[in-house]
C-alpha positions as CSV (number, residue, x, y, z in Angstrom):
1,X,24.8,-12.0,10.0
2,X,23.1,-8.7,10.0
3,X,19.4,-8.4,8.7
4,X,18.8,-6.8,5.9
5,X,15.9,-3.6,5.8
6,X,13.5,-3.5,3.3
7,X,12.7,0.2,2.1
8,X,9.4,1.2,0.3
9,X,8.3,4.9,-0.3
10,X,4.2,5.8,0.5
11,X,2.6,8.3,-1.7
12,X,0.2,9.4,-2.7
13,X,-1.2,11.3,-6.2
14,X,-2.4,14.9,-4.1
15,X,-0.9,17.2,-2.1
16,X,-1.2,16.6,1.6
17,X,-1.1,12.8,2.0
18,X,0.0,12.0,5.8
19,X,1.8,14.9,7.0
20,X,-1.3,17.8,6.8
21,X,-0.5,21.1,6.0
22,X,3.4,21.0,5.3
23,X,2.5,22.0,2.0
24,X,3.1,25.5,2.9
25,X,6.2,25.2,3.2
26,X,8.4,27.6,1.6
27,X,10.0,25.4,-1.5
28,X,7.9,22.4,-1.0
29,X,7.0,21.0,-4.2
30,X,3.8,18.8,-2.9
31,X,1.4,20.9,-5.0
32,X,3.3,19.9,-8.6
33,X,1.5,16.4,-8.0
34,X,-0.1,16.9,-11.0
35,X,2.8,17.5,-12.8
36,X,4.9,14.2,-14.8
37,X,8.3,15.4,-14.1
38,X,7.2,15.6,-10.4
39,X,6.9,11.8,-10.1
40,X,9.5,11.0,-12.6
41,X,12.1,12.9,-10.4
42,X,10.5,10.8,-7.4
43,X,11.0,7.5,-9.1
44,X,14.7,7.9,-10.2
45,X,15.6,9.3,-6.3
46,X,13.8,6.2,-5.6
47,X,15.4,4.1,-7.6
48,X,18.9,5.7,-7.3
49,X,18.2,5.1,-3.8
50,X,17.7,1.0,-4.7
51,X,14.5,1.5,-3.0
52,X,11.9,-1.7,-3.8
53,X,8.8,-0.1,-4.7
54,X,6.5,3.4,-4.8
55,X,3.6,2.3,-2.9
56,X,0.7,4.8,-3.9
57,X,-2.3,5.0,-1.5
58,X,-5.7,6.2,-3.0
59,X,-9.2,7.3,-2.2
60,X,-11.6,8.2,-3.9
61,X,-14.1,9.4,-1.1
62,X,-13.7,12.4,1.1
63,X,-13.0,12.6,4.7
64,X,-16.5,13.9,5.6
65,X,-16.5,12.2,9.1
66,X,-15.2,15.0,11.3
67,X,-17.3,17.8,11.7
68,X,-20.0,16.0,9.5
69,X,-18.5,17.7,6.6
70,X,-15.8,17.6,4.1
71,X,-14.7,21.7,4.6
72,X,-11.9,20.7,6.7
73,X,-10.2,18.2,4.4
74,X,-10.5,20.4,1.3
75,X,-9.0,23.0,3.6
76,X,-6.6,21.4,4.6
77,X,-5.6,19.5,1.9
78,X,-6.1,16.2,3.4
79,X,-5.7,13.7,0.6
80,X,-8.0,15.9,-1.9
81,X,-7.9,17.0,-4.3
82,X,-6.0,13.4,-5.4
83,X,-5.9,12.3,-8.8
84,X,-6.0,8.5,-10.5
85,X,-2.8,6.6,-9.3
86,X,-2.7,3.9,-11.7
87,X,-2.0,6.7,-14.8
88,X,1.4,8.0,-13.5
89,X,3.2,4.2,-13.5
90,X,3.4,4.1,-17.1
91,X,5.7,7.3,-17.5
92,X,7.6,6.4,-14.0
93,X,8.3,3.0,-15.5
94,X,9.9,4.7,-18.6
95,X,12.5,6.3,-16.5
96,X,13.7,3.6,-14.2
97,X,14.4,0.0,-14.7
98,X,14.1,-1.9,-11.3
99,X,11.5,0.2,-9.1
100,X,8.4,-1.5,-8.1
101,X,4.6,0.0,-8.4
102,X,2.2,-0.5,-5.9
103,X,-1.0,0.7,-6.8
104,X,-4.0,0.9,-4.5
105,X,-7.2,0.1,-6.1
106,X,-10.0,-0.9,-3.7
107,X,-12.9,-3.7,-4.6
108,X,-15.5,-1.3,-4.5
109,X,-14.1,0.7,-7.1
110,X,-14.6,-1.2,-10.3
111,X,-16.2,-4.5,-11.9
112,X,-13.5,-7.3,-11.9
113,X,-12.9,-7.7,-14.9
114,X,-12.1,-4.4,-16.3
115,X,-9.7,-3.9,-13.3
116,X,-7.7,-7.1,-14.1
117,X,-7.6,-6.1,-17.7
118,X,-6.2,-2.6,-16.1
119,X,-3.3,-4.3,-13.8
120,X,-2.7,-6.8,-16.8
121,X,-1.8,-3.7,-19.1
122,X,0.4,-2.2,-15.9
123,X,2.2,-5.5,-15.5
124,X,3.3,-5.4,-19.5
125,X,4.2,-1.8,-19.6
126,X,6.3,-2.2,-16.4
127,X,8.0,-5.6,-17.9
128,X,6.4,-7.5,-14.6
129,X,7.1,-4.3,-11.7
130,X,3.2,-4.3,-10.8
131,X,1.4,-4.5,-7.9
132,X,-2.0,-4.4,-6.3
133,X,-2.7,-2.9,-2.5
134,X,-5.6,-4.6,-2.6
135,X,-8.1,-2.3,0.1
136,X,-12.2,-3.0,0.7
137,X,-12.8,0.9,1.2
138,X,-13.3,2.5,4.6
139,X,-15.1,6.1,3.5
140,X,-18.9,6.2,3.2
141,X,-18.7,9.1,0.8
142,X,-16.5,6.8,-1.7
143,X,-19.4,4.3,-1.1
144,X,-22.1,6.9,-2.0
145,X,-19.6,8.7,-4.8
146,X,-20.7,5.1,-6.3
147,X,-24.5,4.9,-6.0
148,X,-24.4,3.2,-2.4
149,X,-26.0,4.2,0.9
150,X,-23.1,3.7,2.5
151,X,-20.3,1.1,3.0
152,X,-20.9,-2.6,3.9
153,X,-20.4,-3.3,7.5
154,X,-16.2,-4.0,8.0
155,X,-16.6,-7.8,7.8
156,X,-18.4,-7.7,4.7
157,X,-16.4,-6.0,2.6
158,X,-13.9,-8.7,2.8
159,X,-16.7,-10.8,1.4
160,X,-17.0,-9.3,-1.6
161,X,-12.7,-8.9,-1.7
162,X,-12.9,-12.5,-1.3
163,X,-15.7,-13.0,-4.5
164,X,-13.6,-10.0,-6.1
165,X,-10.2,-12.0,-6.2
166,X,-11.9,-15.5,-7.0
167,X,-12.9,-13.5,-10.3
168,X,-8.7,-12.1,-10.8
169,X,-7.3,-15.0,-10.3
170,X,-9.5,-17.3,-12.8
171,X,-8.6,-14.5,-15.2
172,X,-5.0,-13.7,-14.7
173,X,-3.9,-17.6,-13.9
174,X,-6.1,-19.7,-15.7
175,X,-8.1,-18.0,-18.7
176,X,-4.9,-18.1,-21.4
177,X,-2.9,-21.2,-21.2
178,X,1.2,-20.4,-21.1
179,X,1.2,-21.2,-24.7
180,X,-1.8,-20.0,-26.4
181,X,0.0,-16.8,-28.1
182,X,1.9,-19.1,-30.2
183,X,2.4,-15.6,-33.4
184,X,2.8,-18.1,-36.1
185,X,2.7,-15.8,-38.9
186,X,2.6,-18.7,-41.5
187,X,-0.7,-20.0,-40.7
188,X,-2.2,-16.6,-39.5
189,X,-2.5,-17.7,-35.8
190,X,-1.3,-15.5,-33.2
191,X,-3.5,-16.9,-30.3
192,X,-4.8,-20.2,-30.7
193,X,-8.4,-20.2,-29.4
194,X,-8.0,-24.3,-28.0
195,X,-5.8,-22.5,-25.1
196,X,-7.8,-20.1,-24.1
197,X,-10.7,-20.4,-21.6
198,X,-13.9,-19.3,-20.1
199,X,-13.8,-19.0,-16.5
200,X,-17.5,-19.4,-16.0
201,X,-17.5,-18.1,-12.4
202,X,-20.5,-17.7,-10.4
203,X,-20.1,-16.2,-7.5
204,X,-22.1,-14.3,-4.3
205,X,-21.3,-10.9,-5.7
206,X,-19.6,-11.2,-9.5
207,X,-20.7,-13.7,-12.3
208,X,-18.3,-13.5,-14.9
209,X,-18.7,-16.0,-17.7
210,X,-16.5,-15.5,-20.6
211,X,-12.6,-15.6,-21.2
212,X,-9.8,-12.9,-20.4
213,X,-9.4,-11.0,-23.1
214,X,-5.5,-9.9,-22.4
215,X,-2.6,-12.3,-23.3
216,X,-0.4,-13.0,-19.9
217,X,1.7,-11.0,-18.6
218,X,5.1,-11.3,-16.9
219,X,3.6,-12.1,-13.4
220,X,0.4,-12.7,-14.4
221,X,-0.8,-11.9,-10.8
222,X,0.5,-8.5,-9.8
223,X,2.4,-8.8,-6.3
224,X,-0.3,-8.6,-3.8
225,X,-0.3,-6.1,-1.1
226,X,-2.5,-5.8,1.9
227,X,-3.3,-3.6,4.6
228,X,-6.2,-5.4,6.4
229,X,-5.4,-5.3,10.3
230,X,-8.6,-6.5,11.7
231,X,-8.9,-9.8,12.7
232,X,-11.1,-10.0,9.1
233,X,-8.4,-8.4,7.3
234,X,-5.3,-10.8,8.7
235,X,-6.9,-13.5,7.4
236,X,-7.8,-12.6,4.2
237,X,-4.1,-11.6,4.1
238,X,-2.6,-14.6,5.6
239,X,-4.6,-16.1,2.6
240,X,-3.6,-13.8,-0.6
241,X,-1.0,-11.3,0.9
242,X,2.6,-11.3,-0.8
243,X,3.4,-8.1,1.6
244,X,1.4,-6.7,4.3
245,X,1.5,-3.3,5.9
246,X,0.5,-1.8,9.2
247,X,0.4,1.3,11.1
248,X,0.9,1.2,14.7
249,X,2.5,4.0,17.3
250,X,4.2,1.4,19.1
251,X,6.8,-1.5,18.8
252,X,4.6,-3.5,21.0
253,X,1.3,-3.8,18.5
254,X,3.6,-4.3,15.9
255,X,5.6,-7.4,17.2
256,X,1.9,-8.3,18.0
257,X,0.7,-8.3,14.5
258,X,3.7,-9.4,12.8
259,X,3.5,-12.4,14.9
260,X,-0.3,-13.0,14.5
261,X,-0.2,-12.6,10.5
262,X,2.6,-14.8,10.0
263,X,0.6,-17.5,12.1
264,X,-2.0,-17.2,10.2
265,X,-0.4,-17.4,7.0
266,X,1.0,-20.6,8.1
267,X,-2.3,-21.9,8.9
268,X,-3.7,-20.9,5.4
269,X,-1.1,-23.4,4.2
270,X,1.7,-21.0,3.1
271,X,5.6,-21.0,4.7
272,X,5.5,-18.0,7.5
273,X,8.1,-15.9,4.7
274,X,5.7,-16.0,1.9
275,X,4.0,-12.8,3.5
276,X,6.9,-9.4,4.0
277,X,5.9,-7.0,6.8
278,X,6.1,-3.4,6.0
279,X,5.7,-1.0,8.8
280,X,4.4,3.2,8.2
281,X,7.2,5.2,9.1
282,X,7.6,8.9,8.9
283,X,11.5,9.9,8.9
284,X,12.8,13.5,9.6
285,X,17.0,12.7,9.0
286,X,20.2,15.2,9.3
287,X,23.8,15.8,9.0
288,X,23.0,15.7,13.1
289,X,20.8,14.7,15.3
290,X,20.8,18.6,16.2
291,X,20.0,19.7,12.1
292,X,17.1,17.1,12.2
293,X,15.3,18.3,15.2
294,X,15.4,21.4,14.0
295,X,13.9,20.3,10.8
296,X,11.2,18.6,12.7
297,X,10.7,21.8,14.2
298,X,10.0,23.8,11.2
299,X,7.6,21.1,9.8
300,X,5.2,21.2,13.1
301,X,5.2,25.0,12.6
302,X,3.3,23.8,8.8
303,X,1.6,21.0,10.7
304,X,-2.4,21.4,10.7
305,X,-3.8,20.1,13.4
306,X,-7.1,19.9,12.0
307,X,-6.4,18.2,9.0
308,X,-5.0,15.5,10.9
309,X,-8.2,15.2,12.9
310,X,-9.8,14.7,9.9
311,X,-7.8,12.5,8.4
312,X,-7.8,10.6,11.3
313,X,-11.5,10.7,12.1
314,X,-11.4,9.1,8.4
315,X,-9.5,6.1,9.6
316,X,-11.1,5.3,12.7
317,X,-14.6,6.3,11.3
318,X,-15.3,8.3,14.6
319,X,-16.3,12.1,14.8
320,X,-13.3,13.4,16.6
321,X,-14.6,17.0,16.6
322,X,-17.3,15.8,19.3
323,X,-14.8,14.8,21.6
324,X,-13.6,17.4,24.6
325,X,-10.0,18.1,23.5
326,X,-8.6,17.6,26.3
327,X,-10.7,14.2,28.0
328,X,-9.1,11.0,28.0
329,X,-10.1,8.9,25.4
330,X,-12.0,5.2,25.8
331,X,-11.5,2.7,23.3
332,X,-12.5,3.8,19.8
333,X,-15.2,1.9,17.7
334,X,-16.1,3.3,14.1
335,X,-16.8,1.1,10.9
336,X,-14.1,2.0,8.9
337,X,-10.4,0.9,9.6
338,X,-10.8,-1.0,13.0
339,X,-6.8,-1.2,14.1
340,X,-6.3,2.3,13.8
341,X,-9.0,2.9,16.1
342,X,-8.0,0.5,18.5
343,X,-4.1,1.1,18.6
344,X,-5.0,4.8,20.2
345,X,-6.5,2.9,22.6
346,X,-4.3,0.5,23.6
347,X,-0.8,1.3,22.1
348,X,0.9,1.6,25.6
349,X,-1.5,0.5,28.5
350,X,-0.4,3.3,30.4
351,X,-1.3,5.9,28.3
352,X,-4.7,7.5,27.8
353,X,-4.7,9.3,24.6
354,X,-6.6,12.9,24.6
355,X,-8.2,14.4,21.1
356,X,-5.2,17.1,21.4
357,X,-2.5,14.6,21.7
358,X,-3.8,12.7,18.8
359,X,-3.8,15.4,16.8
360,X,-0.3,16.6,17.8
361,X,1.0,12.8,17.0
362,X,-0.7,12.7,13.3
363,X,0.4,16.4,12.6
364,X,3.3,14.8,11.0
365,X,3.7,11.3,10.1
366,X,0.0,10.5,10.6
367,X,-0.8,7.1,12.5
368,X,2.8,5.7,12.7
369,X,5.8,6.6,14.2
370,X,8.2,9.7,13.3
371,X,11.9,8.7,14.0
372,X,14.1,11.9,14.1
373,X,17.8,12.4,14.1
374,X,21.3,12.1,11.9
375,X,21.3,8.9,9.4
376,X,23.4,7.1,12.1
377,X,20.3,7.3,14.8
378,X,18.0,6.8,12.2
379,X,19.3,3.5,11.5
380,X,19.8,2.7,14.9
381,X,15.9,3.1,15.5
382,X,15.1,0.9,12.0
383,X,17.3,-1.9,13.2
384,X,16.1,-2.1,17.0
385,X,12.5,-2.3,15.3
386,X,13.2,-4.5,13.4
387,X,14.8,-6.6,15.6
388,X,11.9,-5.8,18.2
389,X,9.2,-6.4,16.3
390,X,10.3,-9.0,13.3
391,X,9.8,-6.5,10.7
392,X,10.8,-7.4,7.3
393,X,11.2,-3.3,6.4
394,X,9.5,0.0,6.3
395,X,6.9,1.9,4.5
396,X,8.3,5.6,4.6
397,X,5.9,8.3,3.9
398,X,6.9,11.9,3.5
399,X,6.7,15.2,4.8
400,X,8.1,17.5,2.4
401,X,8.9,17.1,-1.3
402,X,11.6,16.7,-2.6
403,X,13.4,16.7,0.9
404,X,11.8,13.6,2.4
405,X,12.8,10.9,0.1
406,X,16.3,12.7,-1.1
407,X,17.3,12.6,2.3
408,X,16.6,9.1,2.3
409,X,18.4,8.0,-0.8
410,X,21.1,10.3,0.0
411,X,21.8,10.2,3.6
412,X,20.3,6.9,5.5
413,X,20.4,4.4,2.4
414,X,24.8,4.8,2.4
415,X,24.7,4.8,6.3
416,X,22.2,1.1,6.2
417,X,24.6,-0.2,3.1
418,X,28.0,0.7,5.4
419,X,26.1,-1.6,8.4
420,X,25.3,-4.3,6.1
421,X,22.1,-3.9,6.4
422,X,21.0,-2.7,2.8
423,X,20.8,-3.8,-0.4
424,X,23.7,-3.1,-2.8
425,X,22.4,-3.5,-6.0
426,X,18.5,-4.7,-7.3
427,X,18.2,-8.6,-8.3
428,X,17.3,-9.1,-11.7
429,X,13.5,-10.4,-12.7
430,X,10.1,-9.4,-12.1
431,X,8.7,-7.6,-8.8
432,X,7.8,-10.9,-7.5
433,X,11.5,-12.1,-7.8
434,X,13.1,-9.2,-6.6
435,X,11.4,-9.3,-3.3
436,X,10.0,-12.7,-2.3
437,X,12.9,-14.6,-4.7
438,X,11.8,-16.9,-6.3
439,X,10.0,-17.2,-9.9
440,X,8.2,-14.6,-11.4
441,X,4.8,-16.0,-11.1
442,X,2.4,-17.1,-7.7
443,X,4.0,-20.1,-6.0
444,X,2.0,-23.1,-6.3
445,X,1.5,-22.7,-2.5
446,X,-0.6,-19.5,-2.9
447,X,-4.2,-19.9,-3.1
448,X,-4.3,-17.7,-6.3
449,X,-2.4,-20.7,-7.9
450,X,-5.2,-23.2,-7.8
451,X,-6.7,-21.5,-10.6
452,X,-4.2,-22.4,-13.6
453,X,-6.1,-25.4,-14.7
454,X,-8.9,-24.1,-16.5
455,X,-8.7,-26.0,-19.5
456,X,-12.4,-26.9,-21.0
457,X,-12.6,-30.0,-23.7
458,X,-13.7,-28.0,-26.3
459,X,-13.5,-29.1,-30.1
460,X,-10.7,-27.3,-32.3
461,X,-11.5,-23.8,-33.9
């Protein structure tokens, strides 16, 4: 029986998000980001397109690394200016019925409890389509944007993600009981206060005392999303992760971590499926293989070079501007996000990577692969990577707006359906149920579930 690929679409709320400088391109609409209809036109090609979910990376620090400055990045585009993600769901929601939202919101960006509030509203307005890419942070000028020196070393981050998601999931799954809104109008109770609990949580980082203050919502717990690729990182996946994502250059890291995570997630007690795989892919797809390559070639004429260098110097959190250009690399060590700074180092075992080849790879597509060619040779690749790799599906970026994601729905979405290998309608239900299959809430196997008992003795109101 052929496999089926999982599709998910990686944006971002500014102009240049992966693909630097294709922005200039004549008829690219990257620079209406700022606009509603923009991302309501997005989300119904999405959705048109049966696509699962709009995955929506943010920052809200500025790539500073390279050069020592931010000039390049605001030059360049490279993800600023960028713009609140969590404010365009509501509208996108309105206009589609099945697409899913992931939003990235990182734990050093707000207090617990506010956030959960935030996601709790997002999972009601969306009738249960939310999610949370839940990210520890990676730029130092994000940490200082917020009154810090700097951000905790790599490892510690995940300490205070770990504190951070102790405090959700005492608020989502175990503050209101299922049946404290009871709305009984005749004795003027809507929520009856015996069902509804302080958490009373006292942690390293967050002490949080009192009660949620939102009734629950259809998932309670957004779907939980993860990017962590560190050793660190997998585990505190393999632990709360519903869907993971990574960003390698080759099949051979990818099959690695695939492999790893779901090991892991065994070991935290879950069933090695609990956890869907998402790799970053850029696709450049035509009527031919010819018409696609062509297009590819028109994009690297757009493609800055420089804001790729400091996007990527971003990632690894290494000054790539004090490298000769032209020297073989060593292996990469920076504080920010450690896999992408070791998969230019070790991708392919005979390859050396350079500072110019670097660049010229993360032109377009950034730190994951670019597959180029008719719909028929797209799928080909998707299939052998999957295959290769145990991929569950793909985290597709874009290049150019509208084209990117149009061509998807239009072109490689009929060609994947006519293999068998696609999705021919949604399932009905919640996020949750339309991707992982089964109930709408955290299965009692996730550690997130533990929470639900809550209940206090306390005396009737």
């Amino acid at each position: 029986m052929t496999r089926q690929i999982r599709l998910n679409a990686f944006a971002m709320n500014c102009v240049g998000h992966i693909s630097s400088g294709v922005w200039r391109l004549p008829g690219d609409t990257a620079h209406k980001y700022t606009d509603l209809e923009f991302w309501i036109d997005l989300a119904q090609t999405l959705e048109r397109g049966l696509v699962d979910g709009l995955f929506i990376a943010d920052v809200i620090g500025l790539y500073d690394v390279h050069g020592g400055n931010g000039d390049q990045a605001y030059r360049s585009a490279a993800q600023v200016p960028v713009n609140d993600p969590l404010q365009l769901v509501p509208a996108m929601a309105a206009f589609t019925k099945h697409l899913g939202f992931g939003i990235t919101a990182s734990v050093a960006f707000e207090h617990p409890f506010p956030f959960a509030r935030r996601m709790t509203t997002l999972d009601h307005l969306t009738k249960g389509r939310a999610g949370w890419n839940i990210v520890t942070s990676y730029l130092d000028s994000g940490a200082r944007n917020l009154g810090a020196a700097q951000m905790l070393d790599h490892d510690n981050r995940y300490d205070v993600a770990e504190d951070y998601l102790e405090v959700c999931y005492k608020l989502w799954e175990g503050s209101w009981e299922d049946d404290a809104v009871i709305r009984d109008a005749a004795r003027n109770i809507y929520t009856d206060p015996r069902k509804v609990h302080e958490i009373q949580h006292e942690g390293r980082y967050f002490k949080v005392p009192g009660a949620f203050v939102s009734e629950p919502s259809p998932q309670r717990t957004p779907v939980l999303y993860q990017a962590g690729a560190s050793s660190r990182g997998r585990d505190f996946a393999a632990k709360h992760a519903e869907s993971a994502f990574v960003a390698a250059p080759s099949k051979k890291l990818t099959r690695e971590y695939v492999a790893d995570l779901r090991r892991r997630t065994v070991a935290a007690g879950r069933r090695a499926d609990d956890i869907l795989t998402f790799a970053q892919f850029t696709l450049v797809i035509g009527e031919t293989d010819a018409q696609a390559q062509k297009k590819l070639d028109l994009y690297k004429q757009y493609a800055d070079r420089d804001g790729a260098l400091a996007l990527m110097s971003g990632w690894t959190g290494v000054d790539l501007s004090k490298f000769d250009p032209d020297a073989p690399l060593g292996d990469l060590e920076g504080n920010a996000i450690q896999f992408t700074a070791k998969a230019f180092s070790s991708a392919d075992p005979d390859k050396v990577w350079t500072v110019r080849e670097i660049a010229e790879f993360a032109g377009i597509g950034g730190d994951g692969p670019v597959i180029v060619g008719s719909a028929a040779t797209v799928a080909d690749a998707l299939q052998a990577w999957q295959a290769e790799t145990g991929l569950d599906g793909f985290n597709l970026a874009a290049i150019t707006h509208p084209g990117t994601f149009r061509d998807v729905t239009d072109l490689l979405v009929p060609e994947l359906q006519r293999r068998g290998a696609y999705k021919t309608s949604y399932a009905e239900g919640t996020l949750r149920e339309k991707l992982l299959g089964e109930g709408p809430r955290l299965p009692a196997r996730h550690h997130g579930a533990g929470h639900r008992n809550l209940a206090h003795n306390k005396e009737p109101a």
